[in-house]
N, C-alpha and C positions, 0 to 999 in steps of 0.2 A: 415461372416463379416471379412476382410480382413483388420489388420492394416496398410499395405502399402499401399492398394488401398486410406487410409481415409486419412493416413500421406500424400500422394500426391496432396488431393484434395483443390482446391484452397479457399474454405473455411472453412477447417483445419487452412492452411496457414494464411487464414487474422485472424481467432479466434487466435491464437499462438501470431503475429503481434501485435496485439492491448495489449493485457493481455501482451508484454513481454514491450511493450511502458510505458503500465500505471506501472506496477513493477518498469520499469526503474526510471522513474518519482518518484514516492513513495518512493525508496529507496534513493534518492539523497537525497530528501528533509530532508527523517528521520536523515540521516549522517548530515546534516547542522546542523541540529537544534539539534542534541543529541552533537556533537562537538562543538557548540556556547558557550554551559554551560562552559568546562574548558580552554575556549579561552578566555569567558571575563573572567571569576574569572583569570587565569592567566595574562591577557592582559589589562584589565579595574574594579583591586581590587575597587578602589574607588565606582566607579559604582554599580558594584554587592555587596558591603557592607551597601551600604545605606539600612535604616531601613525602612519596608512599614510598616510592621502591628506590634504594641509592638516588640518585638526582633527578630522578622522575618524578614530579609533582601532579595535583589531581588534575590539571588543566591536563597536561599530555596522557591522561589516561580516558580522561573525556573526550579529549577530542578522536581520540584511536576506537573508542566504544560507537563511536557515527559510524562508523565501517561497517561493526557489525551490525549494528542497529540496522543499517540500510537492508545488509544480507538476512536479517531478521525478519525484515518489512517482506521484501521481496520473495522469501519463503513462504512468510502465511498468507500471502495473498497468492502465489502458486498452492495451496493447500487449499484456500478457500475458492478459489476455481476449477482447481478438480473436484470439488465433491459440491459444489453450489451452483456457480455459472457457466461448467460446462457441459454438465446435465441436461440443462436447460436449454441451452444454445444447442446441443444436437437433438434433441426434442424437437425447437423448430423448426432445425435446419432440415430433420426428416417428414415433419408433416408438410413443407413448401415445395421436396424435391419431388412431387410426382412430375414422373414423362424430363426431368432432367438427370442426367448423366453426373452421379456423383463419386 
């Protein structure tokens, strides 16, 4: 098994394509939303001061929502590589393994 012969082959290429589309996507989003917090707390104090739960204001709820948000991220992209990129990665990985011990 030859890694140039698989780096060249056209579905390497779209497996690489798609996984670096959906990264791409994913990581914007996480920058918006991880940099919204100290935009409105700088940008819109009044806003983010307001009180929701006893002394808990919307800044300390936004910022507790990154958590999940993260575990969110990390979920659908475990979701979207079992059923999309890792289909495909063992497709290749079994048309390349002949005569190797897999």
């Amino acid at each position: 098994m030859e890694w140039e012969h698989i780096a060249e082959s056209q579905e390497f290429k779209h497996l690489i394509s798609i996984k670096t589309k959906f990264t791409i996507i994913a990581l914007i989003f996480s920058f918006v939303y991880y940099f919204a917090l100290p935009l409105s707390v700088g940008y819109l104090p009044g806003v983010m001061n307001k009180k929701v739960t006893g002394a808990i204001n919307i800044a300390y709820w936004f910022a507790l929502s990154q958590f999940f948000v993260a575990w969110i991220i990390a979920g659908i992209y475990a979701r979207v590589a079992n059923r999309h990129f890792d289909p495909i990665a063992e497709k290749i990985r079994r048309e390349n393994a002949e005569g190797v011990e897999v």
